[in-house]
C-alpha positions in Angstrom: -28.9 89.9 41.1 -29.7 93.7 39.8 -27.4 95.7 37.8 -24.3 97.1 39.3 -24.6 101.2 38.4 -21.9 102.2 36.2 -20.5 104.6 38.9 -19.5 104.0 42.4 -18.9 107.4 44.9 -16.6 107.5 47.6 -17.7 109.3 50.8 -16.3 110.3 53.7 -14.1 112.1 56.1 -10.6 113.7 55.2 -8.4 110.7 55.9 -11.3 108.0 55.4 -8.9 106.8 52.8 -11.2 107.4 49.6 -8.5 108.4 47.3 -6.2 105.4 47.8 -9.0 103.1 48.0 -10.8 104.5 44.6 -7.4 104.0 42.7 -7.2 99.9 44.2 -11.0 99.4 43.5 -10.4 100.8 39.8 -7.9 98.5 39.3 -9.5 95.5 41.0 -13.3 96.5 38.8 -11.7 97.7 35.6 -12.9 101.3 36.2 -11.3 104.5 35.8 -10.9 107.1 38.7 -11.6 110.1 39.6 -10.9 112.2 42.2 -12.9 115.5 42.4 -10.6 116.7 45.3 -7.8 117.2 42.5 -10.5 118.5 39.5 -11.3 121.2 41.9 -7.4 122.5 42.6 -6.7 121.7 39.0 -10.1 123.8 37.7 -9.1 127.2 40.3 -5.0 126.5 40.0 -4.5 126.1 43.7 -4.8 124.1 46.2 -8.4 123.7 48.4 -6.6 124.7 51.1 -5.8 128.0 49.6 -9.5 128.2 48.5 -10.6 128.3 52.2 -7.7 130.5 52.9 -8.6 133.0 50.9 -12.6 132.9 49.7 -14.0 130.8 52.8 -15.2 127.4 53.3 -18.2 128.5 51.5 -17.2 129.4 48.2 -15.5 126.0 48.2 -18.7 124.5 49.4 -20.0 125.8 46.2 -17.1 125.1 43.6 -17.4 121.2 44.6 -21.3 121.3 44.1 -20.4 123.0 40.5 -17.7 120.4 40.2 -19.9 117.4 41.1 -23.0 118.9 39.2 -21.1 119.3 36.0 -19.2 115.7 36.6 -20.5 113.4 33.5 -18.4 109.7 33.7 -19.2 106.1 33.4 -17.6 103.5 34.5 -16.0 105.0 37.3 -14.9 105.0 40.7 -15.9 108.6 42.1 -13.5 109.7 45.2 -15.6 112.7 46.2 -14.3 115.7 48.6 -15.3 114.9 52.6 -17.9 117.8 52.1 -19.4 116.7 49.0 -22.9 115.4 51.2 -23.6 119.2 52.0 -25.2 119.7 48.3 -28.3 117.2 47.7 -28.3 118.1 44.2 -24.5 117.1 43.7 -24.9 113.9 45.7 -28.6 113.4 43.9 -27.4 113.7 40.9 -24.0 111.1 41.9 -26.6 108.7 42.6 -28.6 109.0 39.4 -25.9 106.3 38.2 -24.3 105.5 41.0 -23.8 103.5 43.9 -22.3 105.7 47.2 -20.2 103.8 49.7 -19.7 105.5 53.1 -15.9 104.5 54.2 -16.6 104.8 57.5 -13.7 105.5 60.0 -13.6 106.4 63.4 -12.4 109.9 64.8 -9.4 108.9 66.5 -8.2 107.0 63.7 -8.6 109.9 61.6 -6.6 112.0 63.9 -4.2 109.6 64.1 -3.9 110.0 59.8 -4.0 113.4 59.3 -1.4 114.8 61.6 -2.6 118.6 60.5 -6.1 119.2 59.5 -5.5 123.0 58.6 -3.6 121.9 55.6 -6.7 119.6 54.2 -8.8 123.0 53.0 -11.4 120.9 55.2 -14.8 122.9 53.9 -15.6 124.1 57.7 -17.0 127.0 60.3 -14.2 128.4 61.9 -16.1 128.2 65.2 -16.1 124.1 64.4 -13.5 121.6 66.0 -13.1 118.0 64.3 -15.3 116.0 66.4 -17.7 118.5 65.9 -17.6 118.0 62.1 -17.5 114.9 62.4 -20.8 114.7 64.0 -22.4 117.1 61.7 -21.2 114.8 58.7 -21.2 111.7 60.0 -25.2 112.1 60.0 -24.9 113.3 56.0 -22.4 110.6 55.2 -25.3 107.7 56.2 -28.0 109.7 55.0 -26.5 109.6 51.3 -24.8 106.0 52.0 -25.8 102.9 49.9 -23.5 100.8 51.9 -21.2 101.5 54.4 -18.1 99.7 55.1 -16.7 100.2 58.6 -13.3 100.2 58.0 -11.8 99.8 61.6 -8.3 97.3 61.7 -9.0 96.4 57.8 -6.2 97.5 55.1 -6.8 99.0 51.9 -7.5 96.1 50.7 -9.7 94.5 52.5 -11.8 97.8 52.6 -11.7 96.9 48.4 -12.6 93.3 49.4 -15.5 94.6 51.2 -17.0 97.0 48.6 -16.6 94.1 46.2 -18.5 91.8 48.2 -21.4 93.8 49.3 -21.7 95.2 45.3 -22.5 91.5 44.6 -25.3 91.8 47.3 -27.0 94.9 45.4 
């Protein structure tokens, strides 16, 4: 069995569940977590939807590659923002000790989640609807994947259960 990297990434849609399921698998793997979403508000003072709002999906595009580029943790479980796959040197240098993990969840589940997307600060044209983002990152998301974990009718847990198991497999 090889080495399990110190770090394991997150990816995946708004609503995917990568910030509830990063603070079970730190708990279940003794790893801290951390959630880049909430370094980036924290980092600007406001919220990623105000980000959008106000400087353009763009300019938050760029802050969470600056985020994820400057981001130096072991031991870790990485919940990463659902546009995080856009930058290849962010993601590149998340998998330099890293494992990513694609939580893969349908659209309609995701709708049925997130009641009201234009409060997410969802990194996004304004010409693009959600299935159309979805596409476009779905294609990203398995690009950058390690595993995925297709997390249709399975809890929180046993989406934990299954990152677990398919770590011991690396």
């Amino acid at each position: 069995m090889t080495k399990t990297p110190s770090n394991i990434i997150l990816i995946g849609m708004p609503g995917a569940g990568k910030s509830t399921v990063g603070v079970i698998l730190a708990k279940l793997t003794l790893r801290d977590f951390v959630d880049t979403d909430v370094l980036i508000q924290t980092s600007q003072a406001r919220t990623l939807q105000d980000i959008v709002d106000t400087d353009g999906y763009v300019v938050l595009r760029k802050i969470e590659e600056d985020t994820l580029l400057g981001l130096s943790v072991k031991n870790s479980i990485i919940s990463t923002g659902g546009s995080a796959v856009y930058s290849e040197p962010a993601m590149l240098h998340l998998k330099s000790d890293g494992l990513v993990v694609f939580l893969d969840v349908d659209l309609s589940t995701l709708e049925a989640r997130v009641h009201d997307f234009s409060t997410r600060g969802l990194a996004k044209r304004g010409d693009q609807d959600l299935a159309d983002l979805f596409l476009e990152r779905f294609a990203l998301y398995t690009r950058y994947a390690d595993i995925t974990i297709r997390c249709a009718g399975l809890s929180q847990e046993e989406v934990c259960a299954g990152i677990i198991a398919r770590l011991g497999q690396k």
